[in-house]
GUGUMI-97534 format. One record per residue: y, x, z of N, C-alpha, C in turn; residue in three letters. Coordinates in nm, 3 decimals, always signed. Example, Ala and Ser with C-alpha at 12.3 -4.5 7.8 and 13.67 -1.06 7.14 Angstrom:
2
<atom n_north="-0.569" n_east="+1.319" n_up="+0.780" ca_north="-0.450" ca_east="+1.230" ca_up="+0.780" c_north="-0.330" c_east="+1.320" c_up="+0.780" r="Ala"/>
<atom n_north="-0.225" n_east="+1.285" n_up="+0.708" ca_north="-0.106" ca_east="+1.367" ca_up="+0.714" c_north="+0.003" c_east="+1.290" c_up="+0.787" r="Ser"/>
END
This chain:
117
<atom n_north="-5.379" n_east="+8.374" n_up="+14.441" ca_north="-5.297" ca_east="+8.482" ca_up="+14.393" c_north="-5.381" c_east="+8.587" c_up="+14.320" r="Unk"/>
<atom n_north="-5.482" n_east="+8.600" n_up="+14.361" ca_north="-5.572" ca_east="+8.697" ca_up="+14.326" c_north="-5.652" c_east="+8.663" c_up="+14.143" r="Unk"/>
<atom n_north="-5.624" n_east="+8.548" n_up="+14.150" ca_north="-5.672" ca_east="+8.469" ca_up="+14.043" c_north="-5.599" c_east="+8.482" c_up="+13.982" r="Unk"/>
<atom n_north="-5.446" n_east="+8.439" n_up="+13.994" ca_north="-5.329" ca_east="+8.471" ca_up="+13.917" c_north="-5.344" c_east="+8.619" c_up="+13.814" r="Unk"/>
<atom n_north="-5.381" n_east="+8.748" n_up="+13.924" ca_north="-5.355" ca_east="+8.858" ca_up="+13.886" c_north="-5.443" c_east="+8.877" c_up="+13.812" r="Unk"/>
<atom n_north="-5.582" n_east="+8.838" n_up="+13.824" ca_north="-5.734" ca_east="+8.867" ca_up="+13.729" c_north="-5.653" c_east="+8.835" c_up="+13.591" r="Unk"/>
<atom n_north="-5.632" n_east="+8.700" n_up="+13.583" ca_north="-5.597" ca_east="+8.665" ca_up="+13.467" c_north="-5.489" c_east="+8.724" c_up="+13.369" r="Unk"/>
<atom n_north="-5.335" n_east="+8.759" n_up="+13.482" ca_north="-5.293" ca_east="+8.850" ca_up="+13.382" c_north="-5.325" c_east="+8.993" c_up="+13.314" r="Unk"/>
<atom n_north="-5.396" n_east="+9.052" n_up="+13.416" ca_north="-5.486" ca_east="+9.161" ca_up="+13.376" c_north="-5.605" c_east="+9.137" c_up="+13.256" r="Unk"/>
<atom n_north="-5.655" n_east="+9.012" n_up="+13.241" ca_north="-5.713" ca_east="+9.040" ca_up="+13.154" c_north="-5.620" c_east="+8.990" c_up="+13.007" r="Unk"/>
<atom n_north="-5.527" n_east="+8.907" n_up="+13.016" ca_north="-5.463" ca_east="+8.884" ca_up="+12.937" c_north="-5.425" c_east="+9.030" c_up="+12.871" r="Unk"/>
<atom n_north="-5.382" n_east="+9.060" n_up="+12.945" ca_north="-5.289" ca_east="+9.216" ca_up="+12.928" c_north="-5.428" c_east="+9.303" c_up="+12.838" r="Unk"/>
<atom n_north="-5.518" n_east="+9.299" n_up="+12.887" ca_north="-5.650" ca_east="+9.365" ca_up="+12.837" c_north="-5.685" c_east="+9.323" c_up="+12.699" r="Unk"/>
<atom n_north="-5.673" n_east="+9.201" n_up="+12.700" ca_north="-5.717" ca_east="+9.181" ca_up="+12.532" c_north="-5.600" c_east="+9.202" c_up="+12.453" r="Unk"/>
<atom n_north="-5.463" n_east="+9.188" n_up="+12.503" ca_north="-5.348" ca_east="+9.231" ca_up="+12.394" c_north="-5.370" c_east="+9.331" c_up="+12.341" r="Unk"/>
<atom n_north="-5.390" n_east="+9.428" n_up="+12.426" ca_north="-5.429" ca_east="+9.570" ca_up="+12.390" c_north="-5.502" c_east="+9.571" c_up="+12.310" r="Unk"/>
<atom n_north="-5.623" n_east="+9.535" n_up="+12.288" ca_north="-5.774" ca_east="+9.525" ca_up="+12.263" c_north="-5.736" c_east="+9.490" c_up="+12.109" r="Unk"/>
<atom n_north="-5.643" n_east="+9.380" n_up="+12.061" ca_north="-5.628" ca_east="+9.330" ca_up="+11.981" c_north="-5.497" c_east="+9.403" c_up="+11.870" r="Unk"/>
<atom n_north="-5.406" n_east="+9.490" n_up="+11.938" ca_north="-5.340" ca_east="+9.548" ca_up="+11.877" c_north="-5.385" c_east="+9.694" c_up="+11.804" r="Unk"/>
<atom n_north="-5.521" n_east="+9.750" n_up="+11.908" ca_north="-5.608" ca_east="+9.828" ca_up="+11.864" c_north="-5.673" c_east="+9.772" c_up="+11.706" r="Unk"/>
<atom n_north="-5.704" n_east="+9.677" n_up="+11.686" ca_north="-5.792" ca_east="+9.586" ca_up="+11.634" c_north="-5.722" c_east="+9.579" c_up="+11.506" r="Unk"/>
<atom n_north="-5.591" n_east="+9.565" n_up="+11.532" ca_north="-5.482" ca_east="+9.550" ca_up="+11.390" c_north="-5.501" c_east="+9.719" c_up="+11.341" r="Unk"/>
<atom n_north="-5.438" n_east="+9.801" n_up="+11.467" ca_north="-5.449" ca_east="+9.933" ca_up="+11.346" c_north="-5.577" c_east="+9.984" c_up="+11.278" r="Unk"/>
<atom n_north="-5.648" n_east="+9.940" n_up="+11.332" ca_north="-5.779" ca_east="+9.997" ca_up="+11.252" c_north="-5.798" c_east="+9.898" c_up="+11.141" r="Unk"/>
<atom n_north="-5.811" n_east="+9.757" n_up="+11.155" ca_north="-5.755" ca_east="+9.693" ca_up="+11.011" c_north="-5.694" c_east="+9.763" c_up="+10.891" r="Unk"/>
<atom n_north="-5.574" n_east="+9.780" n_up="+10.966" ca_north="-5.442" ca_east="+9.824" ca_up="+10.880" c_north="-5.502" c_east="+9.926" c_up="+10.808" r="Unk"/>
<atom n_north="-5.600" n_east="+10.086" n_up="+10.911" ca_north="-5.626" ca_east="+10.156" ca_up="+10.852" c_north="-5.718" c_east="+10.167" c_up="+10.771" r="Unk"/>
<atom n_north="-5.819" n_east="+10.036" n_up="+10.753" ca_north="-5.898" ca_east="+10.030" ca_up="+10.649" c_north="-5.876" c_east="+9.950" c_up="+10.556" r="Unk"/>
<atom n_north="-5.748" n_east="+9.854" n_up="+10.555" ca_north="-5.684" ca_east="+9.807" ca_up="+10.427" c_north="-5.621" c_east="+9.933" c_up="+10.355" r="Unk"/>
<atom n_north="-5.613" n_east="+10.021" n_up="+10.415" ca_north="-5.509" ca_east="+10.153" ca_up="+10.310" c_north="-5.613" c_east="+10.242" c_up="+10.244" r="Unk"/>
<atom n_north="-5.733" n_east="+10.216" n_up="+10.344" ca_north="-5.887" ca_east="+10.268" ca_up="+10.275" c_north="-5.890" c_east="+10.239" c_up="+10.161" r="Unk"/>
<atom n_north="-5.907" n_east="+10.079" n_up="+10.170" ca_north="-5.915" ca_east="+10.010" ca_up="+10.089" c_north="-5.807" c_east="+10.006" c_up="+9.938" r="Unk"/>
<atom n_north="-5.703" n_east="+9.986" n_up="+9.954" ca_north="-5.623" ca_east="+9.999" ca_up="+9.848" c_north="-5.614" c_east="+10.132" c_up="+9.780" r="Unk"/>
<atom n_north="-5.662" n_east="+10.308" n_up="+9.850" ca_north="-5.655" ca_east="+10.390" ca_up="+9.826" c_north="-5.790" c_east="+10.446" c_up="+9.729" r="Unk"/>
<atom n_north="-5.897" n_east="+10.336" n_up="+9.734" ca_north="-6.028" ca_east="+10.353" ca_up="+9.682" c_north="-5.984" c_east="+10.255" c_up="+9.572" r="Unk"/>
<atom n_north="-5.930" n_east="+10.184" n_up="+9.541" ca_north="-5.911" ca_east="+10.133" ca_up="+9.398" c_north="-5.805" c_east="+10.181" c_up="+9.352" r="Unk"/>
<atom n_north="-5.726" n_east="+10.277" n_up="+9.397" ca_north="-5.616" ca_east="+10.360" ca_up="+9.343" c_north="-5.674" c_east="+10.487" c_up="+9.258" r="Unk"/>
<atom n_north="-5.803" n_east="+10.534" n_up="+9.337" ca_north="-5.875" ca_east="+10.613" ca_up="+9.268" c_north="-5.976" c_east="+10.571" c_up="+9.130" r="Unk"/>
<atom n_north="-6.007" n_east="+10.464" n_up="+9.157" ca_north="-6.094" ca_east="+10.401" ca_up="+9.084" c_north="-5.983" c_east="+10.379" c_up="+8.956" r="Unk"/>
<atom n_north="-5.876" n_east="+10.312" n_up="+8.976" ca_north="-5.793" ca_east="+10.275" ca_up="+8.856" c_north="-5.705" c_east="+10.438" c_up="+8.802" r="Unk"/>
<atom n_north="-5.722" n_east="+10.536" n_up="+8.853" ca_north="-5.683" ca_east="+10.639" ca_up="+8.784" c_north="-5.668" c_east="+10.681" c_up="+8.630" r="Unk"/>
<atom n_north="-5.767" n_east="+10.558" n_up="+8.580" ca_north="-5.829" ca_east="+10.537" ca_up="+8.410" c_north="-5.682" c_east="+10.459" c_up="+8.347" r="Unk"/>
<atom n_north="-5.539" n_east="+10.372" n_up="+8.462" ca_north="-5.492" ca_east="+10.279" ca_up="+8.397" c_north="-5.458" c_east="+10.302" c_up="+8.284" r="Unk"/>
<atom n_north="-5.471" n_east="+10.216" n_up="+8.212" ca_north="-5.374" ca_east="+10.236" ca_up="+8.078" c_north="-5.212" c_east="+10.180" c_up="+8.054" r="Unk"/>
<atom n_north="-5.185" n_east="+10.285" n_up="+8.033" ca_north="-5.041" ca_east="+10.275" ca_up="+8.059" c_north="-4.953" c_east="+10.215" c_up="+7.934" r="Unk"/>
<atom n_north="-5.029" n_east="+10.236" n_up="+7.807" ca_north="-4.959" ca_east="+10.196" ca_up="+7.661" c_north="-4.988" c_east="+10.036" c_up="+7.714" r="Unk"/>
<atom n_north="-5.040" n_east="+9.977" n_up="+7.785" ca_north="-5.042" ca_east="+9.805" ca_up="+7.798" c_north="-4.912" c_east="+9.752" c_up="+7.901" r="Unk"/>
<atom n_north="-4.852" n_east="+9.867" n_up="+7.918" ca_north="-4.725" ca_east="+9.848" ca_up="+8.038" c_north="-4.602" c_east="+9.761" c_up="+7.936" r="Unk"/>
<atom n_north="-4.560" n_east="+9.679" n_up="+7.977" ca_north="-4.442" ca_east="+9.616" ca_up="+7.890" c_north="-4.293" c_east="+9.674" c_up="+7.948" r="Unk"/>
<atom n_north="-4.180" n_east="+9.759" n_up="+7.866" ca_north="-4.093" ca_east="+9.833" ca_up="+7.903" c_north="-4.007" c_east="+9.779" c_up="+8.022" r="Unk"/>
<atom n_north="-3.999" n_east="+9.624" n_up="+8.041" ca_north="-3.930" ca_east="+9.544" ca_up="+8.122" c_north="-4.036" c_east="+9.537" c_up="+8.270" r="Unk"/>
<atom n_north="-4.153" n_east="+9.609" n_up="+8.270" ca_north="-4.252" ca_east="+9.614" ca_up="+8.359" c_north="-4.196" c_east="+9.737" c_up="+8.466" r="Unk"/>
<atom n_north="-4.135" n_east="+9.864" n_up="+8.409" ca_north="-4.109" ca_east="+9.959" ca_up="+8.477" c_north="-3.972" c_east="+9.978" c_up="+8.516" r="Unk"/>
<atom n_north="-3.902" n_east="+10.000" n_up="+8.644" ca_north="-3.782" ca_east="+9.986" ca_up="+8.696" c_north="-3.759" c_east="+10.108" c_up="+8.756" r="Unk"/>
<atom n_north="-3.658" n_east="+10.248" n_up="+8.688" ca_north="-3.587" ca_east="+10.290" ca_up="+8.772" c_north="-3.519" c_east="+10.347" c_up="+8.881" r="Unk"/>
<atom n_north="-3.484" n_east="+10.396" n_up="+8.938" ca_north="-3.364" ca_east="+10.386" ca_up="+9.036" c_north="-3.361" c_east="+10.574" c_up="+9.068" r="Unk"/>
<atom n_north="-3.240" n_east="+10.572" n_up="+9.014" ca_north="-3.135" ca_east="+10.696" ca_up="+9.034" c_north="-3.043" c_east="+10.701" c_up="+9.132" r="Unk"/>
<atom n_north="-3.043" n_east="+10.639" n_up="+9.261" ca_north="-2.942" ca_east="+10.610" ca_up="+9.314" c_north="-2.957" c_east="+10.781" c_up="+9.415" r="Unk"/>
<atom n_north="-3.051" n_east="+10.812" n_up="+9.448" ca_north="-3.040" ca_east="+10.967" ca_up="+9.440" c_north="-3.053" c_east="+11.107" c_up="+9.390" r="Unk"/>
<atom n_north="-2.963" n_east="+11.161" n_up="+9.415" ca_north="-2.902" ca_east="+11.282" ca_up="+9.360" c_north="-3.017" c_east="+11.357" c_up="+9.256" r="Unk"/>
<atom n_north="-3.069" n_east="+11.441" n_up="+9.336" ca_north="-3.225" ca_east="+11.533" ca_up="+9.260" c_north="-3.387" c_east="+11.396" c_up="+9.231" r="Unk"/>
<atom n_north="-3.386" n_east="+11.282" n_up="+9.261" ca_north="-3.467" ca_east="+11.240" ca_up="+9.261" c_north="-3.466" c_east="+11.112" c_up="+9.180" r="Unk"/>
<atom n_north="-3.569" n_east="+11.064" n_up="+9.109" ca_north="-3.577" ca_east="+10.982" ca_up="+9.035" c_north="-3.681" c_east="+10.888" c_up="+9.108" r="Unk"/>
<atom n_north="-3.686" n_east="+10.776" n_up="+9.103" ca_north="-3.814" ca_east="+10.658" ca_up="+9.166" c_north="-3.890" c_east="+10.563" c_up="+9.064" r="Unk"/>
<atom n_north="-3.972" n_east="+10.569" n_up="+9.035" ca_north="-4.001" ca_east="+10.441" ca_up="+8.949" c_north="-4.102" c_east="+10.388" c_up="+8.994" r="Unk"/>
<atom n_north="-4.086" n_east="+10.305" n_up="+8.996" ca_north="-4.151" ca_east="+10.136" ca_up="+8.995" c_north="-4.227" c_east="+10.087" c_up="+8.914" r="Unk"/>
<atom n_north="-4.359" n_east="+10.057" n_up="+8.908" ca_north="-4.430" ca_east="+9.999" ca_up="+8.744" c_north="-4.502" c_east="+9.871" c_up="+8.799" r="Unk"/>
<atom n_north="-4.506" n_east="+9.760" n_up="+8.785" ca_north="-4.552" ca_east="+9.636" ca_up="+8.788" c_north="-4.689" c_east="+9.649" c_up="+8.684" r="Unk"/>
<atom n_north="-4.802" n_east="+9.625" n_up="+8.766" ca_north="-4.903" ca_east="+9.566" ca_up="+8.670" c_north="-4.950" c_east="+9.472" c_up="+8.577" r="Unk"/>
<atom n_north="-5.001" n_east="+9.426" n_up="+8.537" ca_north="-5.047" ca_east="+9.301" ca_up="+8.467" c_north="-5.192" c_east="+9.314" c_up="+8.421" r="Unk"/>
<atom n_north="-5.220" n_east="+9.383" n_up="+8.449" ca_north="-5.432" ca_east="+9.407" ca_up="+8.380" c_north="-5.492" c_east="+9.472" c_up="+8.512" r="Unk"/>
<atom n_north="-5.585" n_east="+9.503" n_up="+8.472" ca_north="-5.710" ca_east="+9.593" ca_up="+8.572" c_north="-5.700" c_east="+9.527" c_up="+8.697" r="Unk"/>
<atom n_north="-5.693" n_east="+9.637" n_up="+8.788" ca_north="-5.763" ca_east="+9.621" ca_up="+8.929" c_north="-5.594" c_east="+9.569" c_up="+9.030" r="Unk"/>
<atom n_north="-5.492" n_east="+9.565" n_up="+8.983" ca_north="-5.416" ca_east="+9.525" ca_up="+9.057" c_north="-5.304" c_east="+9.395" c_up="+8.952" r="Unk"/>
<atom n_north="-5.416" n_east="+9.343" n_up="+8.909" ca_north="-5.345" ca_east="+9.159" ca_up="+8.813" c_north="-5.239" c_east="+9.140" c_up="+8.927" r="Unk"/>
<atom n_north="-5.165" n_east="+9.131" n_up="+8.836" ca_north="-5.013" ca_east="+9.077" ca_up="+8.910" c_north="-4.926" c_east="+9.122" c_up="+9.047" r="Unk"/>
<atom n_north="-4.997" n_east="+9.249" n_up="+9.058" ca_north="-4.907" ca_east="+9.315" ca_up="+9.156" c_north="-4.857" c_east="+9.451" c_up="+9.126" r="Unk"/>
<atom n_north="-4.772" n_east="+9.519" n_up="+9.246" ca_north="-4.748" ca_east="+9.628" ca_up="+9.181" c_north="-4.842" c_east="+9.715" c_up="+9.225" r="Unk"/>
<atom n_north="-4.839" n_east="+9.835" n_up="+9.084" ca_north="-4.881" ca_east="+9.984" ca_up="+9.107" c_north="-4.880" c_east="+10.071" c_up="+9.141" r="Unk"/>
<atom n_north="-4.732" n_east="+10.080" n_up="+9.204" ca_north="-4.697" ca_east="+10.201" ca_up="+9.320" c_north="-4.537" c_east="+10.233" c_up="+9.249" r="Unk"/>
<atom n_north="-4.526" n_east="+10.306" n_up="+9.333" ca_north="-4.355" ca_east="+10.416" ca_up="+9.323" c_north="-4.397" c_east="+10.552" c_up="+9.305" r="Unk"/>
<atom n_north="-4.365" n_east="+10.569" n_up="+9.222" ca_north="-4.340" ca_east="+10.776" ca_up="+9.181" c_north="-4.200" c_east="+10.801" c_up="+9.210" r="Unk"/>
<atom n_north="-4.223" n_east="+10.902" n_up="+9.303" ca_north="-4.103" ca_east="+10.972" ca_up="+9.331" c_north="-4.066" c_east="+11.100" c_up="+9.254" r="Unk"/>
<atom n_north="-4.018" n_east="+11.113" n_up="+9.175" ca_north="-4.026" ca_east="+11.253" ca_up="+9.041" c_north="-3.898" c_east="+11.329" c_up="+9.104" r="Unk"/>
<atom n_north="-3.894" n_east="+11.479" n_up="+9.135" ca_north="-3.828" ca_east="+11.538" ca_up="+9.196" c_north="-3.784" c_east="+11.666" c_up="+9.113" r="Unk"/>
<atom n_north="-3.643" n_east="+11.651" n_up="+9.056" ca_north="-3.605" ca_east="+11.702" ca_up="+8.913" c_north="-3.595" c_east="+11.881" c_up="+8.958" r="Unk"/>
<atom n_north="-3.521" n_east="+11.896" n_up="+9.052" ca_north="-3.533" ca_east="+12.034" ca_up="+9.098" c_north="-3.683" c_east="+12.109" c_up="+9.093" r="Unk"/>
<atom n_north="-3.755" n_east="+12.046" n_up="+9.147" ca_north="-3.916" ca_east="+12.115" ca_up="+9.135" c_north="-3.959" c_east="+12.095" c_up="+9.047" r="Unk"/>
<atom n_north="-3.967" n_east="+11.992" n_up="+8.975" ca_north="-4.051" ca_east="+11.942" ca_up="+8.892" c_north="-4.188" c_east="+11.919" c_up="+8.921" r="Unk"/>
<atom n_north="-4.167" n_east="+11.813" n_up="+8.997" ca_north="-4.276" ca_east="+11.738" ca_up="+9.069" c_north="-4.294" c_east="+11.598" c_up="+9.134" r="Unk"/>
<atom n_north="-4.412" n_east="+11.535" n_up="+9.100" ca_north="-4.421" ca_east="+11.426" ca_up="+9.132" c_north="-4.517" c_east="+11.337" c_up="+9.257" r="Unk"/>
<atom n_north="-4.415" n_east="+11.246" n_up="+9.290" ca_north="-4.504" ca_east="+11.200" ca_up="+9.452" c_north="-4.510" c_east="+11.066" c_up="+9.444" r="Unk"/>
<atom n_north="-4.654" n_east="+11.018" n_up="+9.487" ca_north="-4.673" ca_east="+10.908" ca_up="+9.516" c_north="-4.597" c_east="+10.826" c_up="+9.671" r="Unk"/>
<atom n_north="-4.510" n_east="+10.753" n_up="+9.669" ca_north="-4.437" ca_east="+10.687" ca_up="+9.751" c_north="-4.485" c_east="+10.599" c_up="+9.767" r="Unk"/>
<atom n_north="-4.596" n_east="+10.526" n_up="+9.693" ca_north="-4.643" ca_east="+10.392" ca_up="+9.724" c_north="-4.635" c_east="+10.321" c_up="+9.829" r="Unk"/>
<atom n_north="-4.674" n_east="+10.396" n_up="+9.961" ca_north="-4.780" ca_east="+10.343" ca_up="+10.086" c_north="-4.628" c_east="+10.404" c_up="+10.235" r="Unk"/>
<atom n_north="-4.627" n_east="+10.509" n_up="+10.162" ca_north="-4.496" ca_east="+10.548" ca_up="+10.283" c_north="-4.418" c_east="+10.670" c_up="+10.193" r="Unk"/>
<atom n_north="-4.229" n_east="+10.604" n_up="+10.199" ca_north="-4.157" ca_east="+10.691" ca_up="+10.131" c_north="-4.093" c_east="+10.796" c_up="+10.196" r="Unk"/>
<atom n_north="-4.120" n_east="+10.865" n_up="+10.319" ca_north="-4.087" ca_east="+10.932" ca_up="+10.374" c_north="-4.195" c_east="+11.036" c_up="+10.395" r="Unk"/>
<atom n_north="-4.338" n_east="+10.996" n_up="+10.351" ca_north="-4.465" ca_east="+11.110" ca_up="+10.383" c_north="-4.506" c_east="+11.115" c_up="+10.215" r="Unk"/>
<atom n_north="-4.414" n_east="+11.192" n_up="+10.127" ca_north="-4.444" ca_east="+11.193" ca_up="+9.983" c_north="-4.585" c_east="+11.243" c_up="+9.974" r="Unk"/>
<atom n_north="-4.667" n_east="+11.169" n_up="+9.890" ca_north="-4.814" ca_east="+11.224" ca_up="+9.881" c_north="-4.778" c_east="+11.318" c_up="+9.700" r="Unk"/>
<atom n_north="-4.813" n_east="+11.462" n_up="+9.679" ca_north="-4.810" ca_east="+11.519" ca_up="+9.555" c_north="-4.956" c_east="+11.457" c_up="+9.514" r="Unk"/>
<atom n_north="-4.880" n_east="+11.385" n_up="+9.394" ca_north="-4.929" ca_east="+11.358" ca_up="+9.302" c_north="-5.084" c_east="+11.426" c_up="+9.236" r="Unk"/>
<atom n_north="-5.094" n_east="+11.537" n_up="+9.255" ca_north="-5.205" ca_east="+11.620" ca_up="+9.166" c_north="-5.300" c_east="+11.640" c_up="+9.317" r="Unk"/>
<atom n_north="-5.253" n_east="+11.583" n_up="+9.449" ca_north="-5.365" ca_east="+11.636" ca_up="+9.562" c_north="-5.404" c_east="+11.537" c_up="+9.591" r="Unk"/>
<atom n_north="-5.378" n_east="+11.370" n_up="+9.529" ca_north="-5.458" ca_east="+11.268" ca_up="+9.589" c_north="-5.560" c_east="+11.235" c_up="+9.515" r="Unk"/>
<atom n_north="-5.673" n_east="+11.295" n_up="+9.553" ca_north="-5.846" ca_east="+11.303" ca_up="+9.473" c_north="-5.903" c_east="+11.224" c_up="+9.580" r="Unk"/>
<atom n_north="-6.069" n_east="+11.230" n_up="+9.578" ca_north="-6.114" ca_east="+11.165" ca_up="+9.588" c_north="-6.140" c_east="+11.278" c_up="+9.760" r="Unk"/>
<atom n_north="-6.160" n_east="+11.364" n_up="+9.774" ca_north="-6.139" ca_east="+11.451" ca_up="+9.907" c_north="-6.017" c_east="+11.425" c_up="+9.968" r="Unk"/>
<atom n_north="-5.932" n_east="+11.373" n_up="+9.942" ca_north="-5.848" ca_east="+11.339" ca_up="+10.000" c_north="-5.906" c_east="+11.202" c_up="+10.122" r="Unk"/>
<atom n_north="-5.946" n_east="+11.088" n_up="+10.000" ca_north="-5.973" ca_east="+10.966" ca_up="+10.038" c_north="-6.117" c_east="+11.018" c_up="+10.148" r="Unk"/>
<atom n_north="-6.189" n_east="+11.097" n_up="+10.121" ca_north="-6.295" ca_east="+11.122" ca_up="+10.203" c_north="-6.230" c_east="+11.179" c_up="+10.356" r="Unk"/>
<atom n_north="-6.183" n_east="+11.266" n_up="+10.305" ca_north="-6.102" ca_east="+11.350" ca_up="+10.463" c_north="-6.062" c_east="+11.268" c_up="+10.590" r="Unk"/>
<atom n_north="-5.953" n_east="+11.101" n_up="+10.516" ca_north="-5.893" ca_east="+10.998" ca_up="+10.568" c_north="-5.951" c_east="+10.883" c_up="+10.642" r="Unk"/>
<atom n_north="-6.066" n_east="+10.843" n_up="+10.522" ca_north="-6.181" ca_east="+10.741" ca_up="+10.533" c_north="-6.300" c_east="+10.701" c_up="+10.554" r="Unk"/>
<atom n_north="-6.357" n_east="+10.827" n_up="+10.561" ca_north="-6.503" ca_east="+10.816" ca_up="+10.559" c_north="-6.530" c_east="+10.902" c_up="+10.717" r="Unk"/>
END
C-alpha cells in the first residue's frame, strides 16, 4: 500500500513538474516571437498583396486588421492583428492576447527586456 502511495505521489510530482515546464516554454516561445517582432519592425509593407490584409468591423468604435505575410522573418505566416480604436485614435497590437491590448508606440525593445531578460 505504501508503494501504491509513493508512486502516486510521485506521479502527481512530475505532473506538476511538467506543467511548470510548459509555462516557462510557453513563456519563452512569446520571448521568442516578441524578439523577431522587434527585429522585423523594418517590414516592408509596399510587398503586402491587398488580398493579404483582412478587415473586420464587426465592432462598433474598433477596427481589427489582419495582415498575412509572405517575405522576411515570418514566410508564410501571419503578422499579427492591429486593433485601431477610432474614438482615440489609437493603435494596439492584439497579436498574442486580444483582451490585454499592447499600444502600439510602447512595444520597444524595454519592453521585451522588462518581460524577458
Amino acid at each position: 500500500m505504501k508503494f501504491v502511495f509513493f508512486l502516486f505521489t510521485l506521479f502527481l510530482i512530475s505532473g506538476c513538474k511538467a506543467e511548470s515546464s510548459k509555462i516557462a516554454y510557453d513563456q519563452k516561445k512569446q520571448c521568442k516571437n516578441d524578439l523577431m517582432l522587434i527585429a522585423s519592425k523594418n517590414f516592408d509593407f509596399n510587398g503586402i498583396n491587398k488580398d493579404d490584409i483582412i478587415f473586420d468591423f464587426s465592432e462598433k468604435d474598433f477596427i481589427k486588421i489582419f495582415v498575412k505575410s509572405k517575405s522576411g522573418v515570418n514566410n508564410g505566416a501571419t503578422f499579427g492583428w492591429i486593433r485601431i480604436d477610432r474614438k482615440d485614435n489609437k493603435l494596439y497590437d492584439i497579436t498574442y492576447d486580444e483582451e490585454n491590448n499592447i499600444p502600439m508606440n510602447l512595444f520597444d525593445k524595454k519592453d521585451y527586456i522588462r518581460k524577458c531578460l
